[in-house]
C-alpha positions as CSV (number, residue, x, y, z in Angstrom):
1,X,-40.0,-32.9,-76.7
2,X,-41.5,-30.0,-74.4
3,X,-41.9,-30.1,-70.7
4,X,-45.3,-30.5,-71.1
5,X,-44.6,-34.0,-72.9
6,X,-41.9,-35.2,-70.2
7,X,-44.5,-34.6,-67.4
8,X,-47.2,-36.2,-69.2
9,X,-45.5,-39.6,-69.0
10,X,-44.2,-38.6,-65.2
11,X,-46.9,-36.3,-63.9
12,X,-47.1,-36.5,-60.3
13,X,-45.2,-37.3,-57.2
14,X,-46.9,-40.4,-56.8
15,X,-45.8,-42.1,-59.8
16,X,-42.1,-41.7,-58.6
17,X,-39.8,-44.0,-56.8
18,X,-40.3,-43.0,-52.9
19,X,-37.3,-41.1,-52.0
20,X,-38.9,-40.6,-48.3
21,X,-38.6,-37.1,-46.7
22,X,-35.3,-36.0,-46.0
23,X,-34.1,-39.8,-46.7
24,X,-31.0,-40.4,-49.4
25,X,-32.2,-41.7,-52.4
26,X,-31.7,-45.9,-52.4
27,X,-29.9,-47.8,-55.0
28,X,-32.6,-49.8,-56.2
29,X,-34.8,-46.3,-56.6
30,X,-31.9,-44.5,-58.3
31,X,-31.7,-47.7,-60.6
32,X,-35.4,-47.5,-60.8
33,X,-35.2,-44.1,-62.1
34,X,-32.4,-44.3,-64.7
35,X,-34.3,-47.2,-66.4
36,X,-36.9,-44.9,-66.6
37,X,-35.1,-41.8,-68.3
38,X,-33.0,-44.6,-70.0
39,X,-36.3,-45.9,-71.6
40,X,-37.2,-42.4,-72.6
41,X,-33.6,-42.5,-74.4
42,X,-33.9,-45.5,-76.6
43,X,-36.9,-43.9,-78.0
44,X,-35.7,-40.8,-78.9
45,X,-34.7,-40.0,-82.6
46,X,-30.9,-39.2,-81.7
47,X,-30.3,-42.2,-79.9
48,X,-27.5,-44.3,-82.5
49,X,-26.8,-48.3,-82.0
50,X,-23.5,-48.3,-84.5
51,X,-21.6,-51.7,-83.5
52,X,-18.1,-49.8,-84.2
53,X,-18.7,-46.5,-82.1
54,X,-20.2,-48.9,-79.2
55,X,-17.4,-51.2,-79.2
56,X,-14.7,-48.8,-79.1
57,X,-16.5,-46.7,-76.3
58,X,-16.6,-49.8,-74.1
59,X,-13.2,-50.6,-74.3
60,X,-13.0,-47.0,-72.6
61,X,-15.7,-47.4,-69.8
62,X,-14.9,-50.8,-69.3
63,X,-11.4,-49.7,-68.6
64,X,-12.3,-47.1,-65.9
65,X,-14.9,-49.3,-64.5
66,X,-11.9,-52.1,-63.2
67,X,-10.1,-49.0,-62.3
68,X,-12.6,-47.2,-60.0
69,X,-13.2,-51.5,-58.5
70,X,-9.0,-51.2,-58.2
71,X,-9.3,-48.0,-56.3
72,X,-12.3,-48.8,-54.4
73,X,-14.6,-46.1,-56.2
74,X,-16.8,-48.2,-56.6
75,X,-18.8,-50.0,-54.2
76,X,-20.2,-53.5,-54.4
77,X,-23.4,-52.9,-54.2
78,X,-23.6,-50.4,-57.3
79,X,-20.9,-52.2,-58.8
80,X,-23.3,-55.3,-59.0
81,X,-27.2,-53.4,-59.1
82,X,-26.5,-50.1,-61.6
83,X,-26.8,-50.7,-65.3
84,X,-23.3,-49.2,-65.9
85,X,-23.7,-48.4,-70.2
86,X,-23.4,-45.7,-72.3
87,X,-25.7,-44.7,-74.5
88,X,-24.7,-43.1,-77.6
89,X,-26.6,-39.3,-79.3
90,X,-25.9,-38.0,-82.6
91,X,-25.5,-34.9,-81.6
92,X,-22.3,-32.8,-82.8
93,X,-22.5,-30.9,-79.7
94,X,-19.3,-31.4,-77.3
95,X,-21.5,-33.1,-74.3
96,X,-21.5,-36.0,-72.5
97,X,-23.7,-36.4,-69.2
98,X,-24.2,-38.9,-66.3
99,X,-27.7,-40.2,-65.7
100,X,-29.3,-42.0,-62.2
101,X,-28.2,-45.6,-61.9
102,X,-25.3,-46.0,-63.7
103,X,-26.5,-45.0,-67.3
104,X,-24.7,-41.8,-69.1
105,X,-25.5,-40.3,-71.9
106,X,-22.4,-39.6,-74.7
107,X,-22.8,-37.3,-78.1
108,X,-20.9,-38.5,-81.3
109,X,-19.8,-34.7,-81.3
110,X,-17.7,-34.8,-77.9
111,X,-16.1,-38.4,-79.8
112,X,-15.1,-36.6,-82.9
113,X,-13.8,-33.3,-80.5
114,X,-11.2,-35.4,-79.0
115,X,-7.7,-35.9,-80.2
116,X,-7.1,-38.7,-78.0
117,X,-8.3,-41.7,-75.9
118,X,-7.2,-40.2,-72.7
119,X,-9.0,-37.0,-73.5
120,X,-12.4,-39.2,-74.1
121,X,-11.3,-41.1,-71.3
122,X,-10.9,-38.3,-69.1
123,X,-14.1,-37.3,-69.9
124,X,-16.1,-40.3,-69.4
125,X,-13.9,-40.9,-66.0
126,X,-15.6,-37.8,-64.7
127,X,-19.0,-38.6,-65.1
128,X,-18.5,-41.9,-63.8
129,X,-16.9,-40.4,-60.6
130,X,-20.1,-38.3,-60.7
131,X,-22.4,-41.8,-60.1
132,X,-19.7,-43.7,-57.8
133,X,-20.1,-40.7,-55.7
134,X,-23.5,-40.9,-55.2
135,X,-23.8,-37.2,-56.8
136,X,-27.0,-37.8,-58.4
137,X,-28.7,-39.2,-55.1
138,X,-27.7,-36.7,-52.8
139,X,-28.7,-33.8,-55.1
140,X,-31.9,-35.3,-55.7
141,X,-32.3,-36.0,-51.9
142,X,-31.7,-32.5,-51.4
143,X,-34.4,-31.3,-54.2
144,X,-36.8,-34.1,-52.0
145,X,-39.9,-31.2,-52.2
146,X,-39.4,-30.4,-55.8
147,X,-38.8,-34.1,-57.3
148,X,-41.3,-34.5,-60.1
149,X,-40.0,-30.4,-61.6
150,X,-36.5,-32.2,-61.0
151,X,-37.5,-35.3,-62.7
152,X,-39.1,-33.7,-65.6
153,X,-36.1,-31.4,-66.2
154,X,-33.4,-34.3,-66.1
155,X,-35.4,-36.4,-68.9
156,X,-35.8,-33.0,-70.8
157,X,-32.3,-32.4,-70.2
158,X,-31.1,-35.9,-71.2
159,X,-33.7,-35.7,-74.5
160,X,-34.3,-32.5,-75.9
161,X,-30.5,-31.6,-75.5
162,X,-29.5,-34.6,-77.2
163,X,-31.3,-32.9,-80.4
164,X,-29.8,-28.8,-79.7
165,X,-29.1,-27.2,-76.7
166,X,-31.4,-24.1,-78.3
167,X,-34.1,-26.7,-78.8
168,X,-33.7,-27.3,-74.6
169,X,-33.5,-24.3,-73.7
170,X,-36.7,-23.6,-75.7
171,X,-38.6,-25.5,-74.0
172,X,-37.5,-25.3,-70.5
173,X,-39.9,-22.4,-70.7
174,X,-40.8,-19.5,-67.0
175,X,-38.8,-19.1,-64.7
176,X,-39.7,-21.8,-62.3
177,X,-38.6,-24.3,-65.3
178,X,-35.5,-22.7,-65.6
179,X,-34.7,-23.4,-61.6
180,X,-35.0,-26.7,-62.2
181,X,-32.2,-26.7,-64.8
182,X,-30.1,-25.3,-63.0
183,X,-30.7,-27.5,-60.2
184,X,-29.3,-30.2,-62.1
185,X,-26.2,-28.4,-62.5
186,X,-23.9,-30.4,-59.9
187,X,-22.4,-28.4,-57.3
188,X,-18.5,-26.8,-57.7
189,X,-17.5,-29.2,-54.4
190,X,-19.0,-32.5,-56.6
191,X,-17.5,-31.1,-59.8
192,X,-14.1,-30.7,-57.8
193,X,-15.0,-34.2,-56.4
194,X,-15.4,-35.6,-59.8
195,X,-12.4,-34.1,-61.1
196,X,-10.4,-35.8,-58.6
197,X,-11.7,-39.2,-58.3
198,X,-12.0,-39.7,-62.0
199,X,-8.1,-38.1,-62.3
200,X,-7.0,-40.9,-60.1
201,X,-9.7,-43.4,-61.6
202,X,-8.1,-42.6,-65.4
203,X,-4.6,-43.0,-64.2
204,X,-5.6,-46.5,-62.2
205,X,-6.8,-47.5,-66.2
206,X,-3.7,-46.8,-68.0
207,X,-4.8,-43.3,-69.2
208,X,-2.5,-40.9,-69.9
209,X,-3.3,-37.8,-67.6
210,X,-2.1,-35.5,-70.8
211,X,-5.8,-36.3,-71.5
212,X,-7.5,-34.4,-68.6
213,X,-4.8,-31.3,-70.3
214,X,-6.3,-31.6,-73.5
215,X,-10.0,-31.6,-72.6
216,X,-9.3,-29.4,-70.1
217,X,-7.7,-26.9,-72.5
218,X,-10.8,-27.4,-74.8
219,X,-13.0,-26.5,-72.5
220,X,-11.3,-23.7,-70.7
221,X,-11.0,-22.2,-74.0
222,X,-14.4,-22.7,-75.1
223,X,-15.2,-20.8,-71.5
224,X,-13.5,-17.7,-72.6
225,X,-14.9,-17.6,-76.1
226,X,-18.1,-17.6,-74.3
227,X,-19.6,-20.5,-75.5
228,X,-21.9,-20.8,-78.5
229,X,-24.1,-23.4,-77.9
230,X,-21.7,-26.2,-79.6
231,X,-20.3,-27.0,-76.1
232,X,-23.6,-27.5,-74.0
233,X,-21.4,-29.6,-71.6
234,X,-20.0,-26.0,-70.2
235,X,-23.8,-25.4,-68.7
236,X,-23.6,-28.3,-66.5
237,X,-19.9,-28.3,-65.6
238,X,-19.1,-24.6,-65.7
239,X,-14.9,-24.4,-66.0
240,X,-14.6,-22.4,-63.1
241,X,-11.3,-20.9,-61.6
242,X,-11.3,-23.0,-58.7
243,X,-11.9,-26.1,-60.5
244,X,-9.4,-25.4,-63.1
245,X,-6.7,-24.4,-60.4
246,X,-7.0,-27.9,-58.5
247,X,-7.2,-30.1,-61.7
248,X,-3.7,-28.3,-63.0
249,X,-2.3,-28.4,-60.0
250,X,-2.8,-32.3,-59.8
251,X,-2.0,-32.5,-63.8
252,X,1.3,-30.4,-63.6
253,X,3.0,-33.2,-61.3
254,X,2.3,-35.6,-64.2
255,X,2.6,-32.9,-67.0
256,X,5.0,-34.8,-70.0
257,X,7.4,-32.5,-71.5
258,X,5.1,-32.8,-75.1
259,X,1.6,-34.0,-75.4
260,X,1.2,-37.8,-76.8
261,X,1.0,-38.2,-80.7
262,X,-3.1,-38.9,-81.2
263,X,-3.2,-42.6,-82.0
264,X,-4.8,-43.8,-85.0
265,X,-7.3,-45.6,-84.1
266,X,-9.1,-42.7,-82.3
267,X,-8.8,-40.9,-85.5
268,X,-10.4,-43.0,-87.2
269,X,-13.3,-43.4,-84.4
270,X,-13.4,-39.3,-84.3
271,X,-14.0,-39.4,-88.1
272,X,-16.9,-41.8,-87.6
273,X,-18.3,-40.2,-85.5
274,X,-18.2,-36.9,-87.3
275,X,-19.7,-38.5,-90.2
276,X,-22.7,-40.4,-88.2
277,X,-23.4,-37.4,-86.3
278,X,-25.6,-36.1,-89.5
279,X,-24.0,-33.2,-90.9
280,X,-25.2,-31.4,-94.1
281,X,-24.1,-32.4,-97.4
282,X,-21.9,-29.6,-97.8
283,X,-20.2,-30.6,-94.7
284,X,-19.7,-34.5,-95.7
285,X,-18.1,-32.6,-99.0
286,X,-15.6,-30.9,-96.8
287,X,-14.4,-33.9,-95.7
288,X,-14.0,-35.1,-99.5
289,X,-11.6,-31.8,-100.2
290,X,-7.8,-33.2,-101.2
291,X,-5.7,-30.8,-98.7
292,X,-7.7,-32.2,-95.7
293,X,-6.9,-35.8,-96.6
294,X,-3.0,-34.7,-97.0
295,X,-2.8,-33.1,-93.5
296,X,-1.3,-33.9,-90.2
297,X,0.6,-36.7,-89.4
298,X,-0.4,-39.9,-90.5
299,X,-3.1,-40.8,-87.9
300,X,-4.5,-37.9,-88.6
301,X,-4.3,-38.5,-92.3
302,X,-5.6,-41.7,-91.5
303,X,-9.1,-40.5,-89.5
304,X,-9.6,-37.7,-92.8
305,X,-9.3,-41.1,-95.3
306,X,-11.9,-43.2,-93.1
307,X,-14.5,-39.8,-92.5
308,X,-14.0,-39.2,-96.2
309,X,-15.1,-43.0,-97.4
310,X,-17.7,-43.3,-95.1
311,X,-19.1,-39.6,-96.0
312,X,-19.1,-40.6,-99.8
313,X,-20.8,-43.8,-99.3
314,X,-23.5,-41.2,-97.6
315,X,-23.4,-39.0,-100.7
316,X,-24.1,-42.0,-102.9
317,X,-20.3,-42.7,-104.4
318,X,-19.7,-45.8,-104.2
319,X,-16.6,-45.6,-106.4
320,X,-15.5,-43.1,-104.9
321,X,-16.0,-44.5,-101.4
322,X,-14.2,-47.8,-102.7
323,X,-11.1,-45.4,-104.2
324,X,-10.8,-44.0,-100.4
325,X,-11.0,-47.3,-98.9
326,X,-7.8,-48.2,-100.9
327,X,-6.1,-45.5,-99.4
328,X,-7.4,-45.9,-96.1
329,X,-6.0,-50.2,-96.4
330,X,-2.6,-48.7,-97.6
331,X,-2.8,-45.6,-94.3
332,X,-3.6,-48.2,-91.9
333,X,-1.5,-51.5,-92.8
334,X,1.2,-50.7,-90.3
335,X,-1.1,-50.6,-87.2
336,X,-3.7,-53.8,-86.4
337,X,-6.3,-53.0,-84.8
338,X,-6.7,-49.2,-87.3
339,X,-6.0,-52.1,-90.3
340,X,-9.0,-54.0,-88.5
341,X,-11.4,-51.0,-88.8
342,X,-10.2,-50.1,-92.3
343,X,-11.4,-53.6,-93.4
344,X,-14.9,-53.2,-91.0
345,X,-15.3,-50.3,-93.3
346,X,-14.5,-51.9,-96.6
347,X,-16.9,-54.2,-95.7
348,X,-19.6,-52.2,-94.1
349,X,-19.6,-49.7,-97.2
350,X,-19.7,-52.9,-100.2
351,X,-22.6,-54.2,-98.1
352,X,-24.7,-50.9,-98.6
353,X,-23.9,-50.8,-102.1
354,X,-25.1,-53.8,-102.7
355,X,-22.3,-56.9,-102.4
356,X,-22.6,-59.1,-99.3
357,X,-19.4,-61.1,-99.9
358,X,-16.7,-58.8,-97.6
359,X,-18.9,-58.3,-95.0
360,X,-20.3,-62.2,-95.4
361,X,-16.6,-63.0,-95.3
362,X,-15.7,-61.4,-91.5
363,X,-14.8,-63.6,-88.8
364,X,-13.8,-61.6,-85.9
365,X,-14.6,-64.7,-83.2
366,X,-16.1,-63.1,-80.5
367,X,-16.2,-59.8,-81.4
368,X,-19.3,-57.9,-82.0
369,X,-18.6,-55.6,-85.3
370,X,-17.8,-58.3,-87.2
371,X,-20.7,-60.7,-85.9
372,X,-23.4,-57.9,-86.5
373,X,-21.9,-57.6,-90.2
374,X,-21.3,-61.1,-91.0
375,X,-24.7,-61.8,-90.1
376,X,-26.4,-59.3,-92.3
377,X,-24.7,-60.1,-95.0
378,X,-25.4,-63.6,-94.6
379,X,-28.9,-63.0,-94.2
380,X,-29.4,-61.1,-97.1
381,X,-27.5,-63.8,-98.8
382,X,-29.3,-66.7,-98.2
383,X,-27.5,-67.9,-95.4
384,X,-29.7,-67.1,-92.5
385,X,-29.5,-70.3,-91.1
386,X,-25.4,-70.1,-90.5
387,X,-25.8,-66.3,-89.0
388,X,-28.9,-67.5,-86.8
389,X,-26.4,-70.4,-85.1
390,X,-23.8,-67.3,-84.4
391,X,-26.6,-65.1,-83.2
392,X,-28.3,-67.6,-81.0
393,X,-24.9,-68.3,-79.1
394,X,-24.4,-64.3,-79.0
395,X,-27.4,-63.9,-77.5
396,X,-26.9,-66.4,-75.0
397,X,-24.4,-64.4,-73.6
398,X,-25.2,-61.0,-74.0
399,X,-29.1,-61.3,-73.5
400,X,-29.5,-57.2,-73.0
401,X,-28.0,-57.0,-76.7
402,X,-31.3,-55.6,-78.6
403,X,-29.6,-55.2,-82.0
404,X,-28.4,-58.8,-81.9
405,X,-32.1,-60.1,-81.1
406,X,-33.3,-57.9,-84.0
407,X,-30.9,-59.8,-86.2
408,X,-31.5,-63.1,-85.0
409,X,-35.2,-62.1,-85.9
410,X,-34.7,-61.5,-89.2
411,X,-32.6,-65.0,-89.5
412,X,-35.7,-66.9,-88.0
413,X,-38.0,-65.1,-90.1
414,X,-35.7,-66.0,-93.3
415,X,-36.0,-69.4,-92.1
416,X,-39.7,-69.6,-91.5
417,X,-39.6,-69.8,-87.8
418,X,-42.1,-67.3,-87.2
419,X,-42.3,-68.4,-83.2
420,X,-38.7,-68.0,-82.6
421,X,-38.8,-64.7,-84.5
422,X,-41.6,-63.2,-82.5
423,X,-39.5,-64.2,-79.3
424,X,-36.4,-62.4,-80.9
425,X,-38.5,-59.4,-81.5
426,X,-39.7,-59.4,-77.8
427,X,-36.5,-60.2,-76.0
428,X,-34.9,-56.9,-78.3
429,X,-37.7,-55.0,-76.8
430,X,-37.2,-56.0,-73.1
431,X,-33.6,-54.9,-73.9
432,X,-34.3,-51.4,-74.9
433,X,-36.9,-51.5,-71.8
434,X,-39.8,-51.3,-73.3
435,X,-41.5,-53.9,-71.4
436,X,-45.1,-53.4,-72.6
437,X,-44.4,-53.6,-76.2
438,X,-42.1,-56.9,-75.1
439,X,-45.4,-58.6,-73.6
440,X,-47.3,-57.4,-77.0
441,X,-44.8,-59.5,-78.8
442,X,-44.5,-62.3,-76.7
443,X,-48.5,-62.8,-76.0
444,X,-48.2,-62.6,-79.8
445,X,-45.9,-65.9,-79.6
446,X,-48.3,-68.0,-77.2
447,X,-51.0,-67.3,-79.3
448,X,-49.1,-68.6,-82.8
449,X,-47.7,-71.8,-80.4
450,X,-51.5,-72.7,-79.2
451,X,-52.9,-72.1,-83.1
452,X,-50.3,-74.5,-83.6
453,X,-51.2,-78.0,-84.9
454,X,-50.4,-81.0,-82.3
455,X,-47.3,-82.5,-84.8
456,X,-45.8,-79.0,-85.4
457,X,-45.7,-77.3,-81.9
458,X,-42.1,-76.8,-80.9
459,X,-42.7,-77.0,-77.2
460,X,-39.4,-76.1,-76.1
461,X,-40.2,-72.7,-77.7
462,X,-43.3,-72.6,-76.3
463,X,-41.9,-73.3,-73.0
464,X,-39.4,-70.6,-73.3
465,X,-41.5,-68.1,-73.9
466,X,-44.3,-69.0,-71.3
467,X,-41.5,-68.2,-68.7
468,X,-39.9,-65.6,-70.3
469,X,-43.5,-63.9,-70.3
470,X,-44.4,-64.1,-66.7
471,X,-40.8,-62.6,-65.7
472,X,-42.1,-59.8,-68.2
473,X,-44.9,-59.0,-66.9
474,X,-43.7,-59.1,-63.1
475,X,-41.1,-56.4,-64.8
476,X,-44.3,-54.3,-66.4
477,X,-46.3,-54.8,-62.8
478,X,-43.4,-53.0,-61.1
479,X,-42.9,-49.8,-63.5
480,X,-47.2,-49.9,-63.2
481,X,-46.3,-49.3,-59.6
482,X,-44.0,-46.6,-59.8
483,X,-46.6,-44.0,-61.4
């Protein structure tokens, strides 16, 4: 994406939320806005839906959201009206960054960098302390005169970086451009601000503050090695000596006497995430190589089995993969919830190559892995019908779940209920929200149900979808408005 692109799709002032002059920005424009660089987002290349790495991420957030509500962080108002997710990049880059109404953006290559949860969590802490505060608003109130430059940098930001931070920097192109990125750089009293909030916010979750050490030592390090472009997070939240001083002085009064053991379940999340962050095929070797698979304690151990399964079901082993995955059930068996993901795995990787049983096998109850696996598998083993039930209940409750709707597509389609699958495919798309290609889909669906013939009209479905597409399109007449 170039700058030219970005401002193509948000050209002029007029097509942006009205901030009013000198005015803060409103909660329902800063909303407004993040849907709008959210949307941007789902399309981009980079952007990863993996059911594992999303679940495990919002046990995090979802953690430090009840803590910032206990604290009283968070007001109602955003509490209720911001979108609050997290949207995953498969970036290796160490760089996570906070986006207008409650989105924020999170690369696979800041999850694999972490030795811990708390040191994730201490991350994601501070860029939610970034949106409870308001930073976002009142730096964009104070850029009022230059807001579409502003605009068109954050999306580029949020994009192009997701790919390199070369490839960003690339195209931020004259020195006007280049303001505007560094514009977005938060101020040292918000990233002190941040710091603090999202210290106490961690600590309110049951974090260990030992995580707010380690990243901190990661990235203070980084700092003095003078940063190579792998940590792009350094550009927008410089390490610097004031900001290190007050978060050390708050960690030393909490400082244990040796840092916590990583656990292994984050292990084996990091290794995901290495793995699904697309490295080279010599680097997905490396991870094959016996010594690293023998090092470390035995989470550690256990994260080098899982990254090495997973990378040689990408290099096409399947026996190999399988051989690992023994390994990995034997690693894990003491600990539940890593024996839990060992078996997601086994069952994830025998579905690729081919054998639907495992994964047809999962029940997980509620959970979401296990669902979105079960019901591929029973899909593509003629049992569409029994994931479709799941799905449909799923969906009931998690309506903004576009993967799910995708799914229960496919089990409609399966089933030769070509109306309920076009709804599925529209609902998925007002998830992601892409609201024009939802209306495609669902004036698609009211045309099938009126070509209908009288005795084979489902009319509840019909019904459905007639209401479902006039709350669309009063969604599509709004985001017409803003431009």
């Amino acid at each position: 994406m170039v700058l030219a692109a970005v401002m193509a799709c948000l050209p002029a002032r007029a097509q942006l939320p009205s901030l009013g002059e000198g005015a803060d920005m409103t909660v329902s424009a800063e909303r407004k806005l993040g849907e709008r660089i959210a949307r941007e987002l789902y399309r981009d290349p980079d952007f990863i839906e993996d059911p594992v790495l999303d679940e495990y991420v919002l046990s995090l957030w979802t953690r430090l959201l009840a803590g910032a509500r206990a604290r009283g962080e968070l007001a109602p108002e955003l509490d209720e009206r911001f979108a609050w997710e997290v949207l995953l990049g498969k970036d290796r880059t160490i760089n996570a960054f906070a986006l207008p109404g409650g989105w924020m953006g999170l690369h696979l290559g800041l999850i694999s960098a972490t030795v811990t949860r708390d040191e994730l969590a201490s991350v994601l802490a501070h860029e939610l302390s970034h949106v409870t505060q308001r930073h976002i608003a009142r730096m964009m109130a104070q850029q009022n005169k230059q807001w579409p430059l502003l605009l068109g940098a954050m999306i580029l930001g949020a994009a192009a970086a997701s790919r390199s931070p070369d490839a960003a920097q690339a195209a931020i192109v004259g020195g006007q451009a280049l303001a505007m990125q560094n514009q977005l750089n938060f101020s040292r009293d918000m990233e002190r601000e941040a710091d603090r909030v999202g210290f106490s916010v961690a600590g309110q979750a049951g974090f260990d503050p030992q995580g707010f050490v380690g990243m901190f030592d990661k990235l203070q390090q980084a700092s003095r090695l003078n940063d190579t472009g792998s940590f792009p997070y350094l550009r927008t939240h410089p390490m610097t000596v004031e900001r290190i001083a007050d978060m050390q002085s708050r960690i030393s009064l909490q400082r244990s006497a040796t840092p916590p053991q990583p656990d292994m379940v984050h292990a084996l999340m990091a290794g995901r995430a290495k793995v699904l962050s697309n490295p080279g095929v010599d680097v997905l070797r490396s991870f094959l190589a016996e010594d690293a698979l023998q090092q470390g304690n035995p989470a550690r151990q256990a994260g080098a089995l899982y990254a090495a399964a997973l990378a040689s079901a990408k290099l096409r082993d399947n026996a190999g993969a399988a051989a690992l995955l023994r390994r990995l059930a034997q690693a894990t068996a003491g600990d539940p919830e890593a024996s839990r993901q060992a078996t997601l795995l086994a069952a994830e990787l025998t579905l690729q190559a081919g054998d639907p049983t495992r994964a047809a096998a999962l029940d997980g109850g509620d959970r979401r892995p296990e669902l979105i696996l079960s019901s591929q598998a029973r899909i593509s083993n003629g049992r569409a019908a029994d994931a479709g039930q799941r799905l449909q209940t799923w969906v009931a409750l998690h309506p903004k779940d576009a993967p799910a709707w995708e799914l229960l597509a496919q089990a409609y389609n399966a089933q030769g209920q070509t109306l309920r699958a076009i709804r599925a495919e529209a609902e998925a798309n007002v998830a992601r929200l892409d609201y024009q290609a939802a209306m495609d889909r669902f004036r698609a669906a009211q045309e099938l149900a009126r070509k209908a013939p009288p005795g084979a009209r489902d009319h509840i479905e019909a019904s459905i979808i007639d209401a479902r597409a006039r709350q669309v399109a009063s969604l599509l007449r709004e985001q017409t408005l803003e431009r």
